[in-house]
C-alpha positions as CSV (number, residue, x, y, z in Angstrom):
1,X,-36.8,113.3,-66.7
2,X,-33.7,110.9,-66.8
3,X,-32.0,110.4,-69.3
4,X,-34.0,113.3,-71.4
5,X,-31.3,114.7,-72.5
6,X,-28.1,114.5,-75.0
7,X,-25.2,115.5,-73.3
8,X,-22.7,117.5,-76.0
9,X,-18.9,118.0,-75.0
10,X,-16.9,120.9,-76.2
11,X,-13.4,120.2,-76.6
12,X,-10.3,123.0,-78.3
13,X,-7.6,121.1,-77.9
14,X,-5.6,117.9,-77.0
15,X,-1.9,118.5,-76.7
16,X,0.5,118.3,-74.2
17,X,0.8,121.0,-71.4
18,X,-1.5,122.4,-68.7
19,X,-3.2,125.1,-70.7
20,X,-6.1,126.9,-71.3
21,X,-9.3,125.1,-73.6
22,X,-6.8,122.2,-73.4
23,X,-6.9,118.3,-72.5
24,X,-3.4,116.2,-72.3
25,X,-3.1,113.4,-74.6
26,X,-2.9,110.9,-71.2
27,X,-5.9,111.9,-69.8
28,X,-7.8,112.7,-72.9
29,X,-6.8,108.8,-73.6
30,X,-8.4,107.9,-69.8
31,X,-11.3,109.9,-70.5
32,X,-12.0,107.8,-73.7
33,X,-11.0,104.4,-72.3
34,X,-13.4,105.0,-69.5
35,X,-16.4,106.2,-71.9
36,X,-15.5,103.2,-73.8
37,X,-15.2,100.8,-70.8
38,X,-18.8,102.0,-69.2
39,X,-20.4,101.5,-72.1
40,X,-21.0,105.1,-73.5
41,X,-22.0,105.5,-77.1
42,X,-20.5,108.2,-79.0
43,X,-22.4,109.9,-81.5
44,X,-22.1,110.9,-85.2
45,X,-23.4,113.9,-86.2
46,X,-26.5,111.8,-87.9
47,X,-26.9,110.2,-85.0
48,X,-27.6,113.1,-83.1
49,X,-29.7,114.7,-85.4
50,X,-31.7,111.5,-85.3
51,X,-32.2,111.4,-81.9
52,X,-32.7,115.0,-81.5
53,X,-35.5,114.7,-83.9
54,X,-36.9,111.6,-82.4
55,X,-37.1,111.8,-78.7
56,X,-39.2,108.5,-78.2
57,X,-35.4,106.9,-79.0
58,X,-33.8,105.6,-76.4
59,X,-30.7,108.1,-74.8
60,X,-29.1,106.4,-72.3
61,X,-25.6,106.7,-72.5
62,X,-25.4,108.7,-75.5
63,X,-22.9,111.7,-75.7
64,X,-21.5,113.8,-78.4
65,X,-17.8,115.1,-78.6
66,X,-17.4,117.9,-80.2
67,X,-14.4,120.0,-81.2
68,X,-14.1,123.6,-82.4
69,X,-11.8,125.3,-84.7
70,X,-10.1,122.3,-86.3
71,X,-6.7,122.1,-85.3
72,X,-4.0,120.3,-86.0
73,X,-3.6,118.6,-82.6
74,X,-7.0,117.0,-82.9
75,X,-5.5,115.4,-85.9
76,X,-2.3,114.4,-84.2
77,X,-3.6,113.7,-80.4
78,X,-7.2,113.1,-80.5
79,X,-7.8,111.0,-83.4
80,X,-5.6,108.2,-82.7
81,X,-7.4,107.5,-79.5
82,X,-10.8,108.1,-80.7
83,X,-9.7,105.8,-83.1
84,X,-8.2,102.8,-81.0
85,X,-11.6,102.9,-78.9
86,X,-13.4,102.8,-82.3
87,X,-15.0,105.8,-80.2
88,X,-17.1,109.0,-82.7
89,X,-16.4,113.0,-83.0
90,X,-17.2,116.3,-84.6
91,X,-14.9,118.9,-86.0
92,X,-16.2,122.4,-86.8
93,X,-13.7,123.7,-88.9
94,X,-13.0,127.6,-90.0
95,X,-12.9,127.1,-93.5
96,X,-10.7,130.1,-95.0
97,X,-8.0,129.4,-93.0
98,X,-8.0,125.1,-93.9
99,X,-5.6,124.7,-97.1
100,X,-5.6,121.6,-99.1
101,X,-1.8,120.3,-98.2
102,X,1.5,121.9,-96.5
103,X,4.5,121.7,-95.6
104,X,4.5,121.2,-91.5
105,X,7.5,122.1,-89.1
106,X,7.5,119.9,-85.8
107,X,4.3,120.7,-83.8
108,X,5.0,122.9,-81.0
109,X,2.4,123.5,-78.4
110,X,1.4,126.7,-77.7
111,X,-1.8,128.4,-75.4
112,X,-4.7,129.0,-77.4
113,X,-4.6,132.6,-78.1
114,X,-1.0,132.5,-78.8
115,X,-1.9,130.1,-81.4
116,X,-4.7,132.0,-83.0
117,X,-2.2,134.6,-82.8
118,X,0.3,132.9,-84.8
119,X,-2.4,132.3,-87.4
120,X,-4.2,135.5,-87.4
121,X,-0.8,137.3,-88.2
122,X,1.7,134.9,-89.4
123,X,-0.2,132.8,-91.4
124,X,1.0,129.8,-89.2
125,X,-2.4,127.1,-90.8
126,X,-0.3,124.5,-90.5
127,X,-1.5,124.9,-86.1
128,X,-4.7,123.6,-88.2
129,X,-6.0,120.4,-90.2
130,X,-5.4,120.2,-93.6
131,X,-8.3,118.8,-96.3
132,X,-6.0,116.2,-96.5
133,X,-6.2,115.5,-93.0
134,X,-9.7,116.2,-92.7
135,X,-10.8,113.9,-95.5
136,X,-8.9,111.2,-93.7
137,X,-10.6,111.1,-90.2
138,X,-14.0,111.4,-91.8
139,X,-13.3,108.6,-94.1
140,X,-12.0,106.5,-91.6
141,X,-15.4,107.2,-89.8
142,X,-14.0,108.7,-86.5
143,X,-14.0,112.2,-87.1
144,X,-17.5,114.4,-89.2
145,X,-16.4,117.8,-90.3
146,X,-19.1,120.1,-89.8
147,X,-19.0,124.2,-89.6
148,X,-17.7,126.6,-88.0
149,X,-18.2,129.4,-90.5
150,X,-15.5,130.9,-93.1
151,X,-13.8,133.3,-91.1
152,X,-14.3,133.5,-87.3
153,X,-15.9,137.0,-88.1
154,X,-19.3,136.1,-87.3
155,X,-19.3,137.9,-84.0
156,X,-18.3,141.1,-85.4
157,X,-20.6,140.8,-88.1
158,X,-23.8,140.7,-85.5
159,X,-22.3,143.5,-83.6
160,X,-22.4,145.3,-86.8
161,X,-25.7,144.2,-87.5
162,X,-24.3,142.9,-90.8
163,X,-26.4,140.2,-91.8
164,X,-25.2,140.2,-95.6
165,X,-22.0,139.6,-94.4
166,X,-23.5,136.7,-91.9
167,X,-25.3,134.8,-94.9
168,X,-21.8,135.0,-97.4
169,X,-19.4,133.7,-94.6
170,X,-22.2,130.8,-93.7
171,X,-22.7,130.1,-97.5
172,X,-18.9,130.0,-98.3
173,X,-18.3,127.6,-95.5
174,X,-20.8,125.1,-97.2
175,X,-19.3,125.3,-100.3
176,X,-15.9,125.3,-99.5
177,X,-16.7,121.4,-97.0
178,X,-18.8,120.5,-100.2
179,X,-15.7,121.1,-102.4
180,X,-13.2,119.5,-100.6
181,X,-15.1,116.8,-98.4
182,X,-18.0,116.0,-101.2
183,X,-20.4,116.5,-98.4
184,X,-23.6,118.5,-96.8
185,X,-23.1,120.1,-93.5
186,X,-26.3,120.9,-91.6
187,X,-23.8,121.1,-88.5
188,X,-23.2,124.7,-87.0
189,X,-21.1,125.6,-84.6
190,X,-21.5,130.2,-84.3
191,X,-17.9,131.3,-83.1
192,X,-17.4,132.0,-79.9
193,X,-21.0,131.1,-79.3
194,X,-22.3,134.3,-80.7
195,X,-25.7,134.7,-82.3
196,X,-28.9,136.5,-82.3
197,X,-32.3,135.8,-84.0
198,X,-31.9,137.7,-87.0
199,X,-28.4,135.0,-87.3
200,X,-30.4,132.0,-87.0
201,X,-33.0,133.2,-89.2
202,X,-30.7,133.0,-91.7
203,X,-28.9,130.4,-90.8
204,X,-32.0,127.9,-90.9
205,X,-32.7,129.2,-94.6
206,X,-29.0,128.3,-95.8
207,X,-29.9,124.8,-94.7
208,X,-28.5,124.4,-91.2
209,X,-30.6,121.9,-89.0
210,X,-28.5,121.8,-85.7
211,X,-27.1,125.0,-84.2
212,X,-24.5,124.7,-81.5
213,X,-23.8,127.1,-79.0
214,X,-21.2,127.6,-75.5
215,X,-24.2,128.0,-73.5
216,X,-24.3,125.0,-70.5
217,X,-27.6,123.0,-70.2
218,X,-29.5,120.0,-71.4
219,X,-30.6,119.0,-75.1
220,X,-33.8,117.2,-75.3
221,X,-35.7,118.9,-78.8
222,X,-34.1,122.0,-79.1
223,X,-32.1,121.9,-82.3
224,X,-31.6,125.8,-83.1
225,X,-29.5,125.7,-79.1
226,X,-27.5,123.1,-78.7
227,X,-25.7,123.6,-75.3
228,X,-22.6,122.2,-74.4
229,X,-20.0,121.2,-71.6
230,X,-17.3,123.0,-71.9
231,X,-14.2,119.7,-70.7
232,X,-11.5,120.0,-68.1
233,X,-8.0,118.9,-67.9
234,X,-9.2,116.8,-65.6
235,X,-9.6,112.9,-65.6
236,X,-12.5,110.0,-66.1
237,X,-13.5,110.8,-62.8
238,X,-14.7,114.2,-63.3
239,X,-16.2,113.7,-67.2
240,X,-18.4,111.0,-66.2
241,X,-20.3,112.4,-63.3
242,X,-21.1,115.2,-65.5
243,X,-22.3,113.4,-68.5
244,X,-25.1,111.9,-66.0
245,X,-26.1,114.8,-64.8
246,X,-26.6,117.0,-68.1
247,X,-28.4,113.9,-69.4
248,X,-31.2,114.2,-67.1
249,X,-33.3,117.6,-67.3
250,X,-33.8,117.1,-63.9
251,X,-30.7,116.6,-62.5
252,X,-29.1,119.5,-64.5
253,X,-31.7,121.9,-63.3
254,X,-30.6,121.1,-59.6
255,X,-26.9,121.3,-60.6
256,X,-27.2,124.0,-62.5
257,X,-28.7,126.3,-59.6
258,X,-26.1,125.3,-57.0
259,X,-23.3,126.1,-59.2
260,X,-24.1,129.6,-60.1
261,X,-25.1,130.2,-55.9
């Protein structure tokens, strides 16, 4: 039961300051210079889905970063470095709130909800990637845009019990990453990590094949819960360690029950 397992890494943000769901471009950079260094393989979204589906293939070392929401800093912060490294990433991107081009102000970092904020009511999009922008890192082969659904709503929605709702804003999502990106997705990432079975139902018969969640753990077959590790603003030397243990069932199991003691 080592090396089982596929860690997945949930990032929000790189950008400078100290805040919450955030990394700093320096120690983002020594986070990926020490992945690349050590010999750690970063996944594409394929790749996963290959490995997920084929379990006899060897894991060792394999790790998938993954980022939520799609903003802009990914664009200016992350994808320069994952770049350099020749290192691999996902976006899941909101889709009604990504516009095609626009005209940007100088980027001013801001906490997370402030910036949602700003978006929600000010229509501030240009705090996320454009098409433009998006089409560009998964050209370039460094970043694949997958989903994140249309609006963000999807929590509200299963509250509601809306499952209408649920299937138009998974569907628009798809069509709108076809549109502008002249691609599938079979990549989901439910907002806020919010789904029930009803949810996945559906979302399996609009043709998603890897659901992700916020929920910690291991990934060794499961494709409908993919369970992540939520990142730090904290160095190499924390990442690593972790990406061992949540690639061995076994070791995760241990960790896991001391950390919630």
């Amino acid at each position: 039961m080592l090396n089982d397992s596929i860690p997945v890494v949930m990032y929000h943000h790189v950008m400078p300051g100290d805040r919450e769901l955030n990394v700093t471009p320096e120690l983002f950079e020594e986070q990926m210079a020490e992945l690349k260094r050590k010999g750690w393989k970063t996944l594409s979204a394929d790749e996963f889905l290959y490995l997920m589906e084929n379990t006899k293939e060897k894991r060792k070392k394999c790790v998938l970063l993954t980022f939520d929401d799609g903003f802009y800093d990914n664009y200016l912060y992350a994808y320069p470095v994952l770049k350099k490294y020749k290192l691999r990433g996902v976006i899941f991107v909101i889709t009604d709130f990504v516009r095609n081009e626009i005209k940007r102000e100088k980027f001013v970092p801001c906490p997370h909800k402030e910036m949602w904020s700003l978006i929600f009511a000010h229509g501030r999009n240009d705090y996320l990637c454009t098409w433009k922008e998006l089409r560009e890192m998964s050209e370039e082969r460094v970043f694949d845009i997958e989903s994140h659904g249309s609006t963000h709503d999807i929590p509200y929605y299963i509250k509601q019990r809306d499952y209408a709702q649920i299937r138009e804003d998974l569907r628009k999502s798809k069509e709108l990453i076809h549109r502008y990106l002249s691609k599938e997705t079979y990549h989901l990432c439910w907002p806020k990590g919010a789904y029930d079975e009803k949810a996945l139902e559906i979302a399996v018969r609009e043709g998603f094949r890897v659901l992700y969640t916020t929920e910690r753990g291991v990934n060794t077959e499961n494709l409908n819960c993919i369970k992540r590790l939520p990142v730090k603003c904290r160095g190499a030397d924390w990442l690593l360690p972790k990406l061992k243990i949540y690639s061995s069932s076994l070791l995760s199991s241990i960790y896991l029950k001391i950390r919630i003691r």
